[in-house]
C-alpha positions in Angstrom: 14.4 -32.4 -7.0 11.5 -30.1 -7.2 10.4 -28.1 -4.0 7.5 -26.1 -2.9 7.8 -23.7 -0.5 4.8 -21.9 1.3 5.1 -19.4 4.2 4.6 -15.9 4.5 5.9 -12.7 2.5 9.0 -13.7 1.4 9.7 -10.7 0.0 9.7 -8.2 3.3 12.2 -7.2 5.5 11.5 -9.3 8.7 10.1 -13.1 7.1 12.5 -13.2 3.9 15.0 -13.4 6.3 14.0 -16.5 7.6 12.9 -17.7 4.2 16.9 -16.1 2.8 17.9 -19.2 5.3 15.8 -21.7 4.3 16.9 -21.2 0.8 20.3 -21.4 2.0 20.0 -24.9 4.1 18.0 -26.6 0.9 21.0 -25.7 -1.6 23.7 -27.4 0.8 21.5 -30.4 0.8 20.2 -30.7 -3.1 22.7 -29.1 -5.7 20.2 -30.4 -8.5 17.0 -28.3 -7.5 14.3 -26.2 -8.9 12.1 -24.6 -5.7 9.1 -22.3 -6.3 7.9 -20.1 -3.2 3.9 -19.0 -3.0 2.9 -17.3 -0.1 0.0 -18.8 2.6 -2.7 -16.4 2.8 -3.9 -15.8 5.7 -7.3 -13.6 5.3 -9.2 -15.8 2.7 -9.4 -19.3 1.1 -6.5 -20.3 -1.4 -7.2 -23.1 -4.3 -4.0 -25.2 -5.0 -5.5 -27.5 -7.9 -3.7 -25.8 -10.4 -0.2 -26.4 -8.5 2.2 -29.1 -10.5 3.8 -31.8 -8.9 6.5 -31.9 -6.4 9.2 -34.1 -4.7 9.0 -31.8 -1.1 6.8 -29.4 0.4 8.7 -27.1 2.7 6.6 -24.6 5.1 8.7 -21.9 6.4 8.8 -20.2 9.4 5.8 -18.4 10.7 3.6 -19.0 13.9 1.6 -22.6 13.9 0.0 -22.2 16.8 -2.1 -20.0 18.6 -5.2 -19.6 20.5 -8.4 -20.8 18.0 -5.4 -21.2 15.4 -7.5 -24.3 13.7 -10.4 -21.7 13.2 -7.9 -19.7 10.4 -7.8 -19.4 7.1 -4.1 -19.7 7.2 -4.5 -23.4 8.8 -7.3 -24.2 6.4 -5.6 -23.6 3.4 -2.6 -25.3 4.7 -4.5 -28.7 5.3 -6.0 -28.0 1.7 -2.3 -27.8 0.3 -1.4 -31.2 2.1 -4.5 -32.9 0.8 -3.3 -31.8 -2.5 0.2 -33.2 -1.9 -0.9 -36.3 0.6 1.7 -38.8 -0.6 4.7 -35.8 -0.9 6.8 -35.4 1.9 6.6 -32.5 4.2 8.6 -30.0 6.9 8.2 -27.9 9.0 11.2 -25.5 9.0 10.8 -23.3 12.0 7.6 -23.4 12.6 6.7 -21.2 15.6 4.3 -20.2 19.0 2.9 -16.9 19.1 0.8 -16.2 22.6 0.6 -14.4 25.4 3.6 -13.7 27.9 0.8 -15.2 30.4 0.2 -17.9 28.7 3.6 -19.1 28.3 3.6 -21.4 31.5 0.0 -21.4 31.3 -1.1 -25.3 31.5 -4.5 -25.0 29.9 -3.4 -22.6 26.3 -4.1 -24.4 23.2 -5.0 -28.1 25.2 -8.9 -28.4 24.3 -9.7 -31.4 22.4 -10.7 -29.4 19.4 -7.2 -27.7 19.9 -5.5 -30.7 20.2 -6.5 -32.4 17.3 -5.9 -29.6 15.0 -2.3 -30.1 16.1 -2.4 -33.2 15.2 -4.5 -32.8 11.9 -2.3 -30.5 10.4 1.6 -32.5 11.8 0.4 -35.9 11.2 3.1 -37.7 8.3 5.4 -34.4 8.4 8.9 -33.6 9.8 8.5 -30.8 12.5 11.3 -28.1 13.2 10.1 -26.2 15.8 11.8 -22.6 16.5 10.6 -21.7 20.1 10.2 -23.9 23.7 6.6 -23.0 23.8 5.9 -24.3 20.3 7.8 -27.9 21.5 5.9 -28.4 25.2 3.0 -27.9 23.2 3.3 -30.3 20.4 4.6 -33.0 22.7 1.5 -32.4 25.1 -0.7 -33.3 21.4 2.1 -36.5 21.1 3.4 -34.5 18.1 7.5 -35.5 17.5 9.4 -32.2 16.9 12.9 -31.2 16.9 13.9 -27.7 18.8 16.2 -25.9 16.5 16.8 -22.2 16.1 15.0 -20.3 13.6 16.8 -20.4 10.2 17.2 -17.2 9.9 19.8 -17.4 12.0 21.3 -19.0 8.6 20.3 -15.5 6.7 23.7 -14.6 5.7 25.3 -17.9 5.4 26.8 -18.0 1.7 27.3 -14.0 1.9 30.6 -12.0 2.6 31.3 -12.5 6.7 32.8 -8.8 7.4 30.8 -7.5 9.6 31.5 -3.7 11.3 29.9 -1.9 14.6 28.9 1.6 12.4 25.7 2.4 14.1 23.1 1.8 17.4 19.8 0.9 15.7 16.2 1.0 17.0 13.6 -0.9 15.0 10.4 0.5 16.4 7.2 -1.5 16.1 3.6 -0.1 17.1 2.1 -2.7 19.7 -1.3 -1.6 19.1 -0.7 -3.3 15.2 1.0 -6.5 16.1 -1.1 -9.9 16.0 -1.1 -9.8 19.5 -2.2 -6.3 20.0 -4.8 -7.5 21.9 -2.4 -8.1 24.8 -1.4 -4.6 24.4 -4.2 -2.6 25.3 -3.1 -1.8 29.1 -2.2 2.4 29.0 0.5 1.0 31.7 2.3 -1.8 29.6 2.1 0.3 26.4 4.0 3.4 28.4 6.6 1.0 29.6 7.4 -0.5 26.0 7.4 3.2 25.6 9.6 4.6 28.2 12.3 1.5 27.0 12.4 2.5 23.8 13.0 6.7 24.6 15.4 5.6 27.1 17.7 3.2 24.2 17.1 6.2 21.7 18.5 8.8 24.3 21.3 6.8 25.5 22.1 5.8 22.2 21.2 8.0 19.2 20.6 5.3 17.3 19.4 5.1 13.8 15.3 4.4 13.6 13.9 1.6 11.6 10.6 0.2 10.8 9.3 -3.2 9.0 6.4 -2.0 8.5 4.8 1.6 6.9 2.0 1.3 9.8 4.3 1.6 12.3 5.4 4.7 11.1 2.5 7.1 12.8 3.1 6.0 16.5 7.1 6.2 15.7 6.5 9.7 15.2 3.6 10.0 18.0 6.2 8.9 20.4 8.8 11.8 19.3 10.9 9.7 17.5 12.7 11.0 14.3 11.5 10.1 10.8 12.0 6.1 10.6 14.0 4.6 7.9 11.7 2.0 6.3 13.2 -1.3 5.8 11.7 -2.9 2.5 13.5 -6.2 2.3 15.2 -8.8 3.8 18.3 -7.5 2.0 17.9 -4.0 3.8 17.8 -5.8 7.2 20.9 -7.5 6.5 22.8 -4.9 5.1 21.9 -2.8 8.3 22.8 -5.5 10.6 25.8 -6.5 9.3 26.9 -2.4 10.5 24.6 -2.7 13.8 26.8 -1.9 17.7 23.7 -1.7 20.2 20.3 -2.9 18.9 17.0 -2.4 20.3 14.3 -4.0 18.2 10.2 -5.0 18.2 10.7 -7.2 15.4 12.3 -10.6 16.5 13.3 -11.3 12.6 15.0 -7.8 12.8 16.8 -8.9 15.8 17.9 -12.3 14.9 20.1 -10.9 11.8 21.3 -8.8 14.1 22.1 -11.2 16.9 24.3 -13.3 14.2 26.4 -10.8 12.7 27.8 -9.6 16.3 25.4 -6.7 17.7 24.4 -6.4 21.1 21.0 -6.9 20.8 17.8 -6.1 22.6 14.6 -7.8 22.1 11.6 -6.5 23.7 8.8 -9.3 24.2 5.7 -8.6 23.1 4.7 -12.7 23.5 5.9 -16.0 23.0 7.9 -15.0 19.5 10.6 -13.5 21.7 11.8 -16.8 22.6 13.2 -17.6 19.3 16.2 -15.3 20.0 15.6 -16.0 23.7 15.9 -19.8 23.7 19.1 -19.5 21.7 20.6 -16.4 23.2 23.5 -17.8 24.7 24.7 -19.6 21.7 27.7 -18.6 19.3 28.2 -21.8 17.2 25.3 -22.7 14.8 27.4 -25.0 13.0 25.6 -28.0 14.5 22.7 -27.0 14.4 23.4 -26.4 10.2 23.7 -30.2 10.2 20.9 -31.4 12.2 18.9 -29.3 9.7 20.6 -30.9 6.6 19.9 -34.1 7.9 16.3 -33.7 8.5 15.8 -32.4 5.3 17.3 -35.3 3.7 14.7 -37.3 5.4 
């Protein structure tokens, strides 16, 4: 069985831990496998011609929908990959929402006609794993089948040594101002209470400060946080997870690592992405949800 995956940087510290379970879910499903990953560029136009042939695509993780998402380079080149492969079978592992906090219940996001047949464009002959509530009203509104299951990284450590320990309160500190949705994040008042939540965890707890990202690192300090410890990959996440008590964190694929290896975790929501830990929150057992993924990857 040869696989394709495409998604975003596998390598960093916050998507290659969703990709860490992806890998993990495709080896309890094909021991005979060679998979090859190659990263979805989103900022300019990719040429898969020179790609070889393959028995399964498999897109992982990431945000499919957003507002004008059909206008992207990111959905472009998708639709360009699957044109390439249009007889090979495809899924969606985890594929995600990312809007507004407003627009969440809002009955008009991402319904236009144009919007609507993008949907249907890029899901048409695929197997959809959708990661979020928001993601699912919405493909169902576009008569697009999906199945609601939590993210896989949620599977991140699966195949890794259990022992976890409760070493250390950690604060993963993200800059608004740089996320995709930053433009939600412009309001003085909104910023200062993300802001006054974060001082108030790193008082109470002393916790250990993390970022995913370097260019988060200037309003970390800004704020009057200590120097942050950079994570690098999805390996460092784990790692610090695995030793995590109390957990405050900007990054939801930060938080979800967390969330699974026994923390008490706090994720702030900056938009609809939140819901991947919130939709599953409550849940302990993943076990079933391990075989509802098997299954649909056997397809």
């Amino acid at each position: 069985m040869r696989i394709l995956l495409i998604g975003p940087d596998s390598t960093n510290a916050t998507d290659g831990c969703i990709v860490d379970g992806i890998f993990w879910l495709i080896r309890n499903v094909y021991t005979d496998h060679q998979v090859r990953y190659i990263m979805l560029d989103d900022h300019k136009p990719q040429a898969f011609d020179k790609l070889e042939n393959y028995d399964k695509i498999v897109v992982c993780g990431t945000p499919w929908l957003w507002d004008q998402f059909q206008k992207s380079h990111k959905y472009l080149n998708l639709l360009s990959l699957f044109k390439r492969y249009e007889n090979t079978p495809k899924i969606f592992m985890g594929a995600g929402s990312c809007i507004t906090l407003d627009a969440i219940n809002d009955s008009t996001i991402l319904k236009t006609d144009e919007e609507v047949k993008g949907i249907q464009a890029l899901y048409q002959n695929t197997t959809v794993i959708v990661r979020d509530q928001a993601a699912y009203k919405l493909l169902r509104n576009a008569n697009v089948e999906s199945t609601l299951l939590p993210c896989p990284a949620y599977f991140c450590y699966y195949g890794e040594a259990p022992k976890t320990t409760k070493e250390k309160n950690v604060l993963v500190y993200v800059d608004p101002t740089k996320l995709i949705s930053s433009i939600d994040w412009q309001s003085k008042e909104k910023l200062q209470n993300y802001n006054d939540q974060v001082l108030k965890f790193y008082n109470d707890y002393k916790p250990l400060v993390v970022i995913a990202n370097d260019y988060d690192r200037e309003a970390c300090l800004k704020l009057g946080l200590p120097e942050p410890t950079l994570l690098k990959t999805s390996q460092d996440t784990k790692n610090l997870m695995r030793t995590a008590d109390n957990v405050f964190s900007g990054r939801v694929h930060c938080a979800v690592p967390a969330k699974v290896a026994g923390a008490n975790v706090t994720l702030f929501p900056f938009d609809s992405r939140y819901l991947v830990l919130n939709d599953f929150n409550n849940l302990t057992d993943f076990e079933p949800f391990k075989h509802q993924y098997i299954n649909l990857l056997k397809g």
